[in-house]
C-alpha positions in Angstrom: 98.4 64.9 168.6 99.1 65.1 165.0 102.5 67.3 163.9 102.4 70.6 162.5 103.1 69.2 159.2 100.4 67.2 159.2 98.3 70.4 160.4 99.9 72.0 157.9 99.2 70.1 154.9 95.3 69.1 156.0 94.7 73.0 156.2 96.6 73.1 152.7 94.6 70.5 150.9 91.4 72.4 152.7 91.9 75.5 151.3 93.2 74.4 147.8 89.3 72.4 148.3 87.3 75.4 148.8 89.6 77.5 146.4 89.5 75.2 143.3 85.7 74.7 144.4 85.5 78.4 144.3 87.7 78.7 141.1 85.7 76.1 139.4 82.5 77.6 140.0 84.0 81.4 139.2 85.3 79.9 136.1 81.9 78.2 134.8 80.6 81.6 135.2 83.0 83.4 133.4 83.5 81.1 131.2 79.3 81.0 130.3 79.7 85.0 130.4 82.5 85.1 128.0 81.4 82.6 125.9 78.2 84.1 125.1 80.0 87.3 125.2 82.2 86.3 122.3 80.2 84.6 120.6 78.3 88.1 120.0 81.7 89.6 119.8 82.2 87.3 117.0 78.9 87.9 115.4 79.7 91.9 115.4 82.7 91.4 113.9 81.9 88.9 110.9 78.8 91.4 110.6 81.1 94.6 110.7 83.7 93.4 108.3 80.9 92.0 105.9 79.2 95.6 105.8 83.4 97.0 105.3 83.5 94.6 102.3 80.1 95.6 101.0 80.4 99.5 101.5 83.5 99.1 99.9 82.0 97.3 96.8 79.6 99.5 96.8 81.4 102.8 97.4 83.3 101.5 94.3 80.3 102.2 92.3 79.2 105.4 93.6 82.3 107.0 93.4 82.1 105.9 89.6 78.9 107.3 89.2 79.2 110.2 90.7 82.8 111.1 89.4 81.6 110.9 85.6 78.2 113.1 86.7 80.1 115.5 88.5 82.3 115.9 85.4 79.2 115.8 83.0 77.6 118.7 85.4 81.1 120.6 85.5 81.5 120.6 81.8 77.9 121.3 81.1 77.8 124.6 83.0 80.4 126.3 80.6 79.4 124.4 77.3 77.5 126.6 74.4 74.5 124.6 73.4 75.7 123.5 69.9 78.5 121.3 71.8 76.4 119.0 73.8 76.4 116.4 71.2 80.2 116.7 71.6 79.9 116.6 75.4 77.6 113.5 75.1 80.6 111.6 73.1 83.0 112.6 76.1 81.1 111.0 78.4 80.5 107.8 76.5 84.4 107.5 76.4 85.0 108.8 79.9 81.9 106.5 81.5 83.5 103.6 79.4 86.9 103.6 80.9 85.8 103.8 84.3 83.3 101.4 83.9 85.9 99.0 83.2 87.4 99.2 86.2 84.7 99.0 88.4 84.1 95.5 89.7 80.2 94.2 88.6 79.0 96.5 86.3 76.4 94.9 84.0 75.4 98.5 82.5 76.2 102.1 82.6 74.1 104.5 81.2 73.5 108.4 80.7 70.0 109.0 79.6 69.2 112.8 78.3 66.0 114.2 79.2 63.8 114.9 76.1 62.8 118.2 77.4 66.5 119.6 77.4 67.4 118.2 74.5 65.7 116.1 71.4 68.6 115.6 69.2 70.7 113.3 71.6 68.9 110.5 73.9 72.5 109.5 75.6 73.0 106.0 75.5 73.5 102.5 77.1 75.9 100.1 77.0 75.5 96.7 78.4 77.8 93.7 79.2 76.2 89.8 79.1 78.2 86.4 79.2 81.8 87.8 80.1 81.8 90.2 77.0 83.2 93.5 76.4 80.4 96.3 76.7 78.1 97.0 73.5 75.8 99.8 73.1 72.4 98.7 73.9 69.2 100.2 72.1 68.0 102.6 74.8 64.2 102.8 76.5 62.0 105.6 74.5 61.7 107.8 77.6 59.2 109.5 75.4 56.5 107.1 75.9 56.2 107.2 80.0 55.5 110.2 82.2 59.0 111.0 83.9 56.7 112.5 86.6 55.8 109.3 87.4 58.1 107.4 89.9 56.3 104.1 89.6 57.5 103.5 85.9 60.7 103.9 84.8 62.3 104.1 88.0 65.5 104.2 87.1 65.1 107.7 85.6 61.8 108.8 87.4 63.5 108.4 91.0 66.5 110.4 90.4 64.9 113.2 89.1 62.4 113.2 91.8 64.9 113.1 94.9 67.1 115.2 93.2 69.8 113.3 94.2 72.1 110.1 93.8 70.2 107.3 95.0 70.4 103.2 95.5 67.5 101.5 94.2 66.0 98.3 95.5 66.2 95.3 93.3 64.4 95.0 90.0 64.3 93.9 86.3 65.2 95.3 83.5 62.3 95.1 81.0 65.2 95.0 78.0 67.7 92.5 79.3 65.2 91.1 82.1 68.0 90.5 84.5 67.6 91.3 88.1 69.8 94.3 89.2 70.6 96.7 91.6 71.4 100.4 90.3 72.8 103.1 91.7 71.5 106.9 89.8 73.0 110.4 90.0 70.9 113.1 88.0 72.4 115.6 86.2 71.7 119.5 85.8 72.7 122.5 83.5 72.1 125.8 85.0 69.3 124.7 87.1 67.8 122.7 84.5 67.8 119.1 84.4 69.6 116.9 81.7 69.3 113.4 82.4 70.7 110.7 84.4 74.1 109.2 84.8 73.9 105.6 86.2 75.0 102.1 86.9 73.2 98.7 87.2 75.6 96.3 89.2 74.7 92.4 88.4 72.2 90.8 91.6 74.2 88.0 91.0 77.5 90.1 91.9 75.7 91.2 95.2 74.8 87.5 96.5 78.2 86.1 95.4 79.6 88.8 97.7 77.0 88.1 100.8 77.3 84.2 100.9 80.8 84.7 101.5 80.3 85.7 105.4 79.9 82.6 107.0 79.8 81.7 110.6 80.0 78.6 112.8 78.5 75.6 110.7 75.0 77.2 109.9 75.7 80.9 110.1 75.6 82.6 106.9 74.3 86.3 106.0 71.4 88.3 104.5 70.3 91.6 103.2 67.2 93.8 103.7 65.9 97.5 103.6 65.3 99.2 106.4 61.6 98.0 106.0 62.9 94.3 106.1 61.8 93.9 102.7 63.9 91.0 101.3 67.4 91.9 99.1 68.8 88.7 99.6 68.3 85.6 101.8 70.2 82.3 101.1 67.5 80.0 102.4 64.1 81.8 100.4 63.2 80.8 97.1 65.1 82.8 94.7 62.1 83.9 93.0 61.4 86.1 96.0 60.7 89.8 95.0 61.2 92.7 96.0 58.5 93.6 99.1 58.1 89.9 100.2 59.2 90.3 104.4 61.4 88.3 106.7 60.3 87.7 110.4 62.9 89.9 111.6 61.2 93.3 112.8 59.1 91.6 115.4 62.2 89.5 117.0 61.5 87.4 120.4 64.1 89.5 122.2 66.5 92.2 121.4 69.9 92.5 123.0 70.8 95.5 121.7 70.6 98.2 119.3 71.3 96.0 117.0 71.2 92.6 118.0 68.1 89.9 118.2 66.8 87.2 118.7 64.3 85.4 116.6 62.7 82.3 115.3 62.7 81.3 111.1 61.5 77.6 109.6 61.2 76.9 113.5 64.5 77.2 114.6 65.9 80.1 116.9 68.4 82.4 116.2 70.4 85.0 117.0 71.1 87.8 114.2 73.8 91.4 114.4 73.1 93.8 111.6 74.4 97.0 110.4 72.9 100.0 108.1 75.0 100.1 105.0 75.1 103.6 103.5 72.9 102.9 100.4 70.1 102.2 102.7 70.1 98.4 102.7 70.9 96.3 105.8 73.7 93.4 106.6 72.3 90.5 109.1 74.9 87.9 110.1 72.5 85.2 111.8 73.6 82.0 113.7 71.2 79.3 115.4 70.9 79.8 119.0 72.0 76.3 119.6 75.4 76.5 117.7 76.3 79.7 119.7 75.3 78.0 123.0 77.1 74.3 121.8 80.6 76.2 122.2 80.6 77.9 125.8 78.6 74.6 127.2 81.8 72.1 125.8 84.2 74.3 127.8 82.1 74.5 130.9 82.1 70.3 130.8 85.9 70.4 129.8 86.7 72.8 132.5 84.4 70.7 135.4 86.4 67.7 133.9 89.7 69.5 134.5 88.9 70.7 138.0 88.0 67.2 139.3 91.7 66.0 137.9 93.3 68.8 139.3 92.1 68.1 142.6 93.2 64.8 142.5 96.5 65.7 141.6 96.5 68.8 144.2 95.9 66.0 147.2 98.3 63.8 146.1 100.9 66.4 145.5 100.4 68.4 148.6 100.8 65.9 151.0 104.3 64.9 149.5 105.7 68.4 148.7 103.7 71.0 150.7 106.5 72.2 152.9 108.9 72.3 149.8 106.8 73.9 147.3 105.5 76.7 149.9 108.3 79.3 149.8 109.1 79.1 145.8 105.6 79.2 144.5 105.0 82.3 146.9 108.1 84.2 144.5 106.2 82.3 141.7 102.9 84.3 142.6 104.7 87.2 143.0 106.2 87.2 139.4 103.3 86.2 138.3 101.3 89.3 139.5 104.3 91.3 138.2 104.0 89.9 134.9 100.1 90.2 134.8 100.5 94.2 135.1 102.7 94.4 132.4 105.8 94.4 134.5 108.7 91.7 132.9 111.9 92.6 135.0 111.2 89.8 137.5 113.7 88.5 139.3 113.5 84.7 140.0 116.8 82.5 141.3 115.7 79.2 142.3 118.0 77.2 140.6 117.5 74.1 142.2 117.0 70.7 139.9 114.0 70.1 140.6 110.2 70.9 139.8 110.1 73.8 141.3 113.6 75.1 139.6 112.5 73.8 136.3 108.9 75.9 136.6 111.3 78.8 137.5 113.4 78.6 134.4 110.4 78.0 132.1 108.6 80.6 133.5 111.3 83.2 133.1 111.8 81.5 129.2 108.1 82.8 128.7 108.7 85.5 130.2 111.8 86.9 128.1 109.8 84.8 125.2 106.7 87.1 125.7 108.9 90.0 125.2 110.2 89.2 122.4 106.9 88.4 121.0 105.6 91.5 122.1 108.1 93.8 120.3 108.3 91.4 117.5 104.0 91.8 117.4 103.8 95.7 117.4 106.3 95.7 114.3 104.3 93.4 112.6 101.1 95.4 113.7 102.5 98.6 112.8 105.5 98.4 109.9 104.9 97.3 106.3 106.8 94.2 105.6 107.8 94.9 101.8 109.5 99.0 102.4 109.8 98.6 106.0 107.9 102.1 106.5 104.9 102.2 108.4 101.4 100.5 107.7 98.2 101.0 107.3 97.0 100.6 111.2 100.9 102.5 112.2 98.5 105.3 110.1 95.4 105.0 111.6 97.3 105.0 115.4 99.1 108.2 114.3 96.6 110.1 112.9 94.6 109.0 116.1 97.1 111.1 118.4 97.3 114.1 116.3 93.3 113.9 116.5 93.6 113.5 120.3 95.9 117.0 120.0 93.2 118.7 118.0 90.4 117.6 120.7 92.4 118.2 124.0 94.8 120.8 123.7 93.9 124.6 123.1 97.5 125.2 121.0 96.4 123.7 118.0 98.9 121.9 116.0 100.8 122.6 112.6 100.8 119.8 110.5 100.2 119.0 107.0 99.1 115.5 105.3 100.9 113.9 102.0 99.3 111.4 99.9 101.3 109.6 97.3 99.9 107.5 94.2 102.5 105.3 92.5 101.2 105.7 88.6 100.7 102.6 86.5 101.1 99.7 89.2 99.1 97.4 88.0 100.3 97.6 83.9 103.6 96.9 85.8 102.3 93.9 87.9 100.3 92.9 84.7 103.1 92.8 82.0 106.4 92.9 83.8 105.2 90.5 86.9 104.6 91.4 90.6 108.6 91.5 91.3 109.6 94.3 89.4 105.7 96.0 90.7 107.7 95.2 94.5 110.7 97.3 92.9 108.8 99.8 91.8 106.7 100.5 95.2 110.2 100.2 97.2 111.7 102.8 94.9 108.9 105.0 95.1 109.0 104.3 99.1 112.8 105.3 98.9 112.6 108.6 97.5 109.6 109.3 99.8 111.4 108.5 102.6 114.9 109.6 101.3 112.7 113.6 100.8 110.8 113.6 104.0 113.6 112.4 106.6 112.2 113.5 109.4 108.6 112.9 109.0 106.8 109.2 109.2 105.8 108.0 105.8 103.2 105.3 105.6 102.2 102.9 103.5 98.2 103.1 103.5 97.0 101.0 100.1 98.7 99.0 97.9 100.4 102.1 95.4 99.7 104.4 98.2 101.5 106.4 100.7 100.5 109.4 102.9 103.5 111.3 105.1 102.8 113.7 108.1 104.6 116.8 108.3 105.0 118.5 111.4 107.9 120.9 112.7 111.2 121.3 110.5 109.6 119.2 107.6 106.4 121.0 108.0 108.0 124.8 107.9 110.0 124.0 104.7 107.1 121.3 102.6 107.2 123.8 100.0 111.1 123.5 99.6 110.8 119.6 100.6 108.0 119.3 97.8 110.3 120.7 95.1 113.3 118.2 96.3 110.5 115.4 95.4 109.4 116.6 92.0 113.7 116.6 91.7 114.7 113.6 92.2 111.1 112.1 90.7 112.6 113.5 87.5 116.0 112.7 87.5 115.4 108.6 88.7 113.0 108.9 85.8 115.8 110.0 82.8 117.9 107.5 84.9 115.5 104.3 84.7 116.5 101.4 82.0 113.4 99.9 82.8 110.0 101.1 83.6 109.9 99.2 86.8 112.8 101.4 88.1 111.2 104.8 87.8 109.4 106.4 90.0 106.2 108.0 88.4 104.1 109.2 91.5 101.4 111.6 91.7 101.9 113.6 95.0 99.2 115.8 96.5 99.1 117.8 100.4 96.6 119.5 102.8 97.7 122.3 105.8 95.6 122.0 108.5 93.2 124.8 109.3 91.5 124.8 112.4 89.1 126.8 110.5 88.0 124.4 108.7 89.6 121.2 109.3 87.2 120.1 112.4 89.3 116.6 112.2 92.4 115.6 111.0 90.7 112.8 108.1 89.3 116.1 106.9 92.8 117.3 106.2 93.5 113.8 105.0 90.7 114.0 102.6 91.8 117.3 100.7 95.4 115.7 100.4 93.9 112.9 98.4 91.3 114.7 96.6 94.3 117.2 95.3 96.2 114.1 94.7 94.3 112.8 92.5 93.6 116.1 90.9 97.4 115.7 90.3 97.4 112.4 88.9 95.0 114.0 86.3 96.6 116.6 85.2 100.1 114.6 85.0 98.1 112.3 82.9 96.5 115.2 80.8 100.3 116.6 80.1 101.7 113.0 79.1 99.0 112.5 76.3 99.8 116.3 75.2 103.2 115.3 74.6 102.3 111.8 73.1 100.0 114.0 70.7 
């Protein structure tokens, strides 16, 4: 008759058997589902941060375009005729300053209609080998029909749509240089002027696509939305515009937009997204690369489970009685712990295995704590002013919108942005130190104005603040205190680093038309900016 013991640790090593038996096979599966599963989570992602990167590049230059056209259209609508020569000059110095700042320009242009006027043609200005910009002698729109939108497209196009528009690829017949332009037209009272525009270097766009890489082969490419060929790393760079990729006619799609597909013989799967100029981002990996990672940890974990079993046997026939009763309050932490709950209470002291499991567990316990707390201030607090970041932003602005979409009592809140003036002449000439001084004391007197509202730090020289109940009744008297103290640090300053030059602009929301909160968001830093402006307008009157 065999003892209970013995009973008892046969029906043990039985069920820790079929359990690690199940287990095993539970965790192949989940471990093939989640592999696969993030690997395509990882493909989204590089493809979604590429397409962030590239809006952003390219947002760059439409906001360049279209800020000197809606200028050029502004001015135009209240200029006498005899000034539009002088208007013209304007806009060559106002196009040449923002060109300058606007990362790949290889031309900028404004290009005058010869039906509105025949005195002035606009002009062109090109950069080539790392120079400064020189004015170019510009195309004799004369001799093509600007009815036409197969010649002269960079005109022709615009005028046609009526609107700002991305064109595909091409070369210029003066420079013959592959670009990519982006073209706003331009209209007086109805009637249209010309066209203001920028070509951005090819070269610019495929230095900023072979950056997304992916596993060992994964790399990135652009199309239209026709799958004509932008870019692709591994066609012959001669490839023009219209030539296709294999892509529209995949060999299975996952998803929206997700496939699968064969090139040069070799499978693969590919994530895109729609960019806003038209174009399309494709992150592609081979099928075997994605597959290579998911099948090592399957043969690692099978590995693992055999040794564990081993162990298991030899372990439960020495300790099973012993172990029984303290891995039970083990489990029970455990569980505790695994729905968030970290108040366990665990006192098996004893100086053994089972005590030291006990302590280490409750060390990563209280350790997991602190990392936890320690995380969301990382996450959520800027590490330079100590106010709140970027994503503290996003989370906050998040609830307010939850407010708007749930609650019938609408909120009262308004939106502050902040632009610290002259940041990078600061970090250019006096070093990135005193440029840290200069956003901390621009931080301070935010935060020293608006006490009782959260300030944020949402760009490098920027800073928005929320203003809701006490601080939101008296903004107007709060606003004042700002312009102040931004005055009196400024007679104060020895150095330039130590003032406290920001341009300040704010929103109220109104439910009337203010359907979500970035709306509000979006009026505080349009009137920023409109502020910055005129600040800047006032400090070269007094310089004059």
């Amino acid at each position: 008759m065999r003892s209970i013991r013995a009973k008892f640790i046969l029906l043990t090593l039985s069920a820790i058997i079929a359990a690690l038996s199940v287990a095993t096979y539970i965790g192949v599966y989940s471990i093939k589902t989640l592999g696969k599963s993030d690997a395509d989570q990882m493909l989204h992602l590089k493809c979604t941060t590429g397409a962030m990167n590239l809006e952003t590049y390219f947002d760059d230059v439409e906001r360049s375009v279209e800020t000197v056209a809606t200028l050029v259209q502004d001015n135009l609508e209240t200029m006498p005729d005899e000034q539009f020569v002088n208007e013209v000059e304007n806009v060559r110095h106002l196009f040449s300053k923002i060109a300058h700042n606007t990362n790949g320009v290889l031309t900028y242009y404004f290009r005058v209609d010869p039906e509105f006027s025949k005195e002035h043609s606009g002009f062109w200005y090109v950069k080539q080998s790392g120079r400064e910009f020189q004015e170019h002698e510009v195309t004799d729109i004369t001799q093509y029909d600007t009815n036409d939108t197969s010649t002269l497209v960079w005109f022709t196009i615009p005028k046609a749509e009526k609107k700002g528009v991305w064109l595909p690829p091409y070369h210029t017949e003066n420079l013959g240089t592959r670009v990519i332009s982006y073209n706003v037209p331009v209209y007086r009272h109805g009637q249209f002027v010309g066209v203001v525009g920028i070509e951005i270097d090819y070269g610019t766009l495929v230095s900023e696509v072979e950056k997304i890489k992916l596993f060992e082969n994964g790399y990135a490419f652009i199309l239209d939305a026709y799958s004509n060929v932008i870019y692709h790393p591994q066609m012959d760079s001669t490839l023009q515009y219209g030539e296709k990729v294999a892509i529209d006619t995949p060999d299975a799609v996952k998803g929206a937009q997700h496939v699968q597909y064969h090139f040069n013989g070799i499978k693969k799967e590919a994530v895109w997204r729609s960019l806003s100029n038209g174009m399309r981002l494709y992150v592609t990996v081979p099928w075997g690369e994605i597959n290579s990672v998911w099948q090592g940890l399957i043969s690692r974990t099978l590995f693992a489970s055999f040794i564990i079993l081993l162990l298991a046997s030899c372990v439960m026939m020495r300790f099973a009685d012993r172990i029984t009763k303290p891995l039970h309050r083990l489990t029970n932490a455990a569980r505790q712990v695994a729905v968030g709950n970290y108040d366990v209470v665990l006192d098996d002291t004893d100086d053994d295995e089972i005590g030291m499991l006990t302590r280490t567990f409750k060390g990563l316990v209280e350790n997991t704590k602190a990392n936890i707390d320690t995380l969301n201030r990382k996450v959520y607090i800027d590490a330079l002013t100590a106010v709140r970041n970027k994503a503290g932003y996003g989370a906050y602005m998040q609830k307010i919108q939850d407010l708007l979409d749930n609650s019938a009592q609408k909120p009262e809140f308004a939106i502050g942005v902040f632009d610290c003036d002259n940041l990078k002449h600061i970090n250019d000439f006096y070093g990135h130190d005193k440029g840290d001084i200069y956003i901390k004391k621009a931080s301070q007197l935010i935060c020293r104005t608006f006490q009782h509202s959260p300030v944020f730090r949402i760009g490098g020289d920027e800073f928005a603040v929320i203003l809701e109940n006490d601080d939101f009744r008296d903004r107007e008297k709060l606003f004042a205190q700002f312009r102040k103290e931004r005055a009196e640090i400024r007679a104060a300053a020895e150095h330039e680093w130590e003032q406290a030059n920001i341009s300040m602009g704010a929103a109220v929301y109104d439910p009337e038309t203010d359907p979500a909160v970035i709306d509000v968001a979006r009026r505080a830093d349009k009137a920023m900016y409109e502020n910055k402006r005129l600040r800047k307008e006032n400090q070269q009157a007094r310089i004059k």
